[in-house]
Steps between C-alpha positions, in 0.01 A plus 500: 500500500338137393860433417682610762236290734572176252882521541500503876284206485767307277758657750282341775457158360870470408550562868283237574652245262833570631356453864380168427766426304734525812230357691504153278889483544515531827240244568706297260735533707317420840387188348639126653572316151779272474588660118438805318574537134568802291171520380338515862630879456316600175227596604564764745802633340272544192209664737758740584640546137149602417462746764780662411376551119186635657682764709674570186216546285341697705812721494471547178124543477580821740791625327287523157216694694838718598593510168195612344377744740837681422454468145095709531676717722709644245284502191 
């Protein structure tokens, strides 16, 4: 149960990452500067890159609870 609760956390702050992921590009974009370089984009493109690997490890965190509560259910 402990684990089930700790992957829906990770779920939850992935979420959250990607929210202010989007969040930092858009007011990227809202800003009034004259140039932007490629590198202006990092940071929220990488906020979102880690809130996808969150989402996905806590994926996987729920398909090994899967995975081993079939495995005691058929010893």
């Amino acid at each position: 149960m402990k684990t089930t609760i700790l992957a829906y956390v990770i779920a939850f702050g992935g979420l959250a990452m990607i929210i202010f992921g989007i969040w930092g590009l858009y007011s990227l974009s809202t800003d009034s500067v004259a140039e932007r370089r490629a590198r202006d984009y990092l940071s929220p493109i990488q906020t979102i890159g880690v809130g996808l690997v969150l989402i996905g490890l806590a994926r996987a965190l729920l398909l090994l609870l899967v995975i081993l509560a079939a495995r005691l259910l058929v010893r």
